[in-house]
N, C-alpha and C positions, 0 to 999 in steps of 0.2 A: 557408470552414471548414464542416464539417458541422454542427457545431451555431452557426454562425449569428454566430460570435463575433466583436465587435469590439476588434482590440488595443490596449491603452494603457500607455504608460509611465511609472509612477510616480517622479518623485525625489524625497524627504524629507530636508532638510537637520538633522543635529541638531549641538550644539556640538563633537564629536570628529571625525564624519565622515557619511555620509552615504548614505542605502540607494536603491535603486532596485528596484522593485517589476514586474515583468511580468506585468500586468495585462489584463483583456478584460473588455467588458460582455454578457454575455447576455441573453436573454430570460425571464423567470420565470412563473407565472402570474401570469394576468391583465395581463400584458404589460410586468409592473414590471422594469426593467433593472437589473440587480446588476452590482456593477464586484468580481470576484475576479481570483482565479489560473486562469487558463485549462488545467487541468488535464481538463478534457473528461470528469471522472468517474472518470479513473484513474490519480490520484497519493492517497497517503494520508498524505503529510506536507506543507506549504509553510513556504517561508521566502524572506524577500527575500534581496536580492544584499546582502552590508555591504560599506562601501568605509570603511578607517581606523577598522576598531573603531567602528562610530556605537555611542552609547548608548542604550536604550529611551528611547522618547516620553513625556514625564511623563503620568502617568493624566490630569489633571485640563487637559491640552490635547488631549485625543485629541476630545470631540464636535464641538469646533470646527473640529478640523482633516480630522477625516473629511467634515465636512460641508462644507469649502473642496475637499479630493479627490475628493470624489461631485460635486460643480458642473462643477468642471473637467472631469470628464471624462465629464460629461452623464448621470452614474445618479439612479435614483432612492436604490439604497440603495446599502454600501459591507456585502460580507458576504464576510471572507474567516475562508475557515475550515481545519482541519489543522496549524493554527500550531503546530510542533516548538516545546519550552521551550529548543535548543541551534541554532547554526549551527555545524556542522562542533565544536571544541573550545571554540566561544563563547557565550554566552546570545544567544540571540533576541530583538533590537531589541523585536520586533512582541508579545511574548508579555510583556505588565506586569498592572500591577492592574487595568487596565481589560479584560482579556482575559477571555473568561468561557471553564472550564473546560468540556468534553464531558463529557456521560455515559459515553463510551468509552474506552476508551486503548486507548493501542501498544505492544509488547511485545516485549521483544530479548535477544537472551542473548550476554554477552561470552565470547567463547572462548579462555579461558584455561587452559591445560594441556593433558592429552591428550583425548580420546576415553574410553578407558579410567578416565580420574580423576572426569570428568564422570559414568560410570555407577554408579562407585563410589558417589559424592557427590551426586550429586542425584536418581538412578534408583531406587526400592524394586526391593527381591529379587523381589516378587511380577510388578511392572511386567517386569520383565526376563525372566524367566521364559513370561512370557503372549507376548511378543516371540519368545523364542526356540522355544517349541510355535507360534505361528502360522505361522513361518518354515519349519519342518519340517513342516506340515500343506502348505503351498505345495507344497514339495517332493513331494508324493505326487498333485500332480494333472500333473507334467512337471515341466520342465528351468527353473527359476527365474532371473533374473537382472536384475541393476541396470542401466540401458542410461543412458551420457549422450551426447546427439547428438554426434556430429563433423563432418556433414555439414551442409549447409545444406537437402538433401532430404530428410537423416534426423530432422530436424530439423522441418522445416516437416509431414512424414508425423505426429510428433509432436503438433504444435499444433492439427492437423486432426481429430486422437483428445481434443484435449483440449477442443477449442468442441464436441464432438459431446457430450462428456459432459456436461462445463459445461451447454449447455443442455437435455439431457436432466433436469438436475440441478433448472435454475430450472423446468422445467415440473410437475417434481411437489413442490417447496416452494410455487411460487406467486411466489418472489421475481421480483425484477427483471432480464432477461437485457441486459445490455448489448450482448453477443455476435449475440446476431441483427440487430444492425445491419451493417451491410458496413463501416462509417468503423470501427468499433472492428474486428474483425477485421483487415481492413487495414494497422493501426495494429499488431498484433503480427507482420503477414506482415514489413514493413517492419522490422521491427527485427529479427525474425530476419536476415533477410537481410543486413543492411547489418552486424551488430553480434556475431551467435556467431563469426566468425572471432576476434574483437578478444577474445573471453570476457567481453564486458560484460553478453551473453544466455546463458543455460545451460539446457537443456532436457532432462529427465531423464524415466526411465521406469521403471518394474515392470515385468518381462514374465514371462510361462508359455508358452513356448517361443516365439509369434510374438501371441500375444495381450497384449494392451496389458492393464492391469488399474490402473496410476495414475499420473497423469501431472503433471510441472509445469515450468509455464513461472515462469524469475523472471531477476534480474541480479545480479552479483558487480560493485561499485562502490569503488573504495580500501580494499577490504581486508573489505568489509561485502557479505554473502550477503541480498539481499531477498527474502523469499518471498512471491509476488505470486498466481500462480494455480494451486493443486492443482486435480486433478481426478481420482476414481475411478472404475471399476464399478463400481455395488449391487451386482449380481449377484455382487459375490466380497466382499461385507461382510464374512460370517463370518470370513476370516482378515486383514481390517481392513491391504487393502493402500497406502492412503493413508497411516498410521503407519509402517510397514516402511519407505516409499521416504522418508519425512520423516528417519526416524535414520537414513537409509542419509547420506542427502545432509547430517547433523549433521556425521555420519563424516567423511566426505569434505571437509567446511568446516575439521574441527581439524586432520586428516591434510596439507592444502592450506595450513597455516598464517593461515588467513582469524583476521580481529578481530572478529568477531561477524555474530551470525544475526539476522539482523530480522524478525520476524513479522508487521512491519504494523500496521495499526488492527484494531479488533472480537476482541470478548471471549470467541471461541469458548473452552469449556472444557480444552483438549489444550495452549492455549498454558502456560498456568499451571504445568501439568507441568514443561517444557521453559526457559520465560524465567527469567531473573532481577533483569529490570527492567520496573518497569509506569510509564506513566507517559501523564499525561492531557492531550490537547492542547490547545488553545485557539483560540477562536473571535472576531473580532470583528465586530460589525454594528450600525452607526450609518445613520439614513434620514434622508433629505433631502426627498423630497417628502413625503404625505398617501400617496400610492402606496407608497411608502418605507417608512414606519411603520404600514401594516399586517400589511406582509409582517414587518419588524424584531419587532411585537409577536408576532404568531405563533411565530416561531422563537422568543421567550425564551417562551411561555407554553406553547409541546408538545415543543421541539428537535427540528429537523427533524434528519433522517437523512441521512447523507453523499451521497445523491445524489438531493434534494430538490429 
């Protein structure tokens, strides 16, 4: 695996039934092994597998038994983090008292009713307004329009404008490009390919006649639209085409009869607008060695960032 990971299989027997965790050990600084979710940097929710309804872990056996789970399976600490408070319509085994909350949350909007009742009701006249002048300002530079892939070329042309932006984007923030590695790239080439026929990938676009201006990649999963990767041009800020294709693709979620929009982790300000659910994940991390519990202490005394 490209980053190095070694997989492991957790199962935790509780009195109802019983989870199974798919697990991998990394490498961390200074070499210390962490036993998570192998999510590679880009999943923003985890939850185990439940088999029979298991019930949460009582808090007050959790250091002993994390620290029985970090032996077995050779870490120094056990840090798993992104823990959803729901499986599917059930609570989260993994997410109790002993879960310590993020400073972040995820953020989701159920879609219920139309399009139209949602701008009634949750849209200000002025928001809608600014929406509909940027829309008509577009219009005055060419021929505007919503493009969502059908092809898997048209598609993949897509993803290729969207890493281009993406890290055009991280080099003048400074953030982190996960995208200039080739294993992540790869990873979205791959699932395009294998998965927009199925519509489990949906890759959508802005355009001004043949110019790309925003772009995103995400997935449509039981009923729930993930929005996983926007990506714009600066150079067309002023008519703020990243929002345009966002309510285009709202649109298209109610119109499509979809059960909600998920915005994902981090607290950017636009979501607030748009969600109607906030809600704050949960982290666990228990260390077993000396290597363990410096890295454990660290993260409860700065909280590290999702892809620490």
């Amino acid at each position: 695996m490209h980053r190095h990971a070694e997989p492991r299989l957790v199962r935790i027997g509780t009195p109802d039934g019983e989870l199974f965790l798919p697990m991998a050990i990394e490498r961390g600084r200074f070499g210390v092994r962490l036993l998570g979710f192998p999510d590679g940097g880009l999943a923003d929710h985890a939850a185990p597998i439940v088999a029979r309804g298991a019930t949460p872990v009582p808090a007050a056996s959790w250091p002993a038994l994390a620290r029985r789970i970090a032996r077995q399976a050779g870490a120094d600490v056990l840090d798993w983090r992104h823990l959803t408070p729901r499986v599917s319509r059930q609570d989260n085994p993994l997410y109790g008292p002993a879960c310590r909350r993020t400073p972040y949350s995820t953020h989701a909007l159920a879609l219920t009713g139309s399009w139209q009742d949602f701008c009634r009701d949750r849209l200000s006249t002025s928001h809608l307004a600014t929406s509909r002048r940027k829309w008509r300002q577009l219009g005055q530079s060419g021929s505007a329009r919503f493009v969502i892939a059908r092809t898997v070329d048209e598609a993949l042309g897509l993803l290729e404008t969207t890493v281009r932006l993406k890290t055009a984007q991280c080099a003048d923030t400074g953030s982190r490009n996960l995208l200039a590695q080739a294993a992540y790239r790869d990873f979205f080439t791959r699932m395009t390919r294998r998965h927009l026929a199925s519509g489990l990938v949906r890759v959508a676009a802005l355009q001004i006649d043949d110019t790309v201006l925003a772009t995103h990649w995400g997935c449509v999963h039981r009923g729930r639209f993930v929005w996983l990767m926007p990506a714009y041009d600066p150079a067309w800020h002023r008519v703020s085409p990243g929002r345009l294709l966002l309510e285009h693709l709202l649109q298209r979620c109610f119109d499509d009869g979809l059960d909600a929009f998920d915005f994902t982790i981090g607290d950017e300000p636009y979501k607030a607008v748009y969600a109607d659910a906030h809600e704050r994940l949960g982290r666990v991390c228990h260390a077993r060695t000396p290597l363990g519990h410096a890295y454990a202490f660290r993260a409860r005394r700065e909280g590290l960032p999702p892809d620490a």
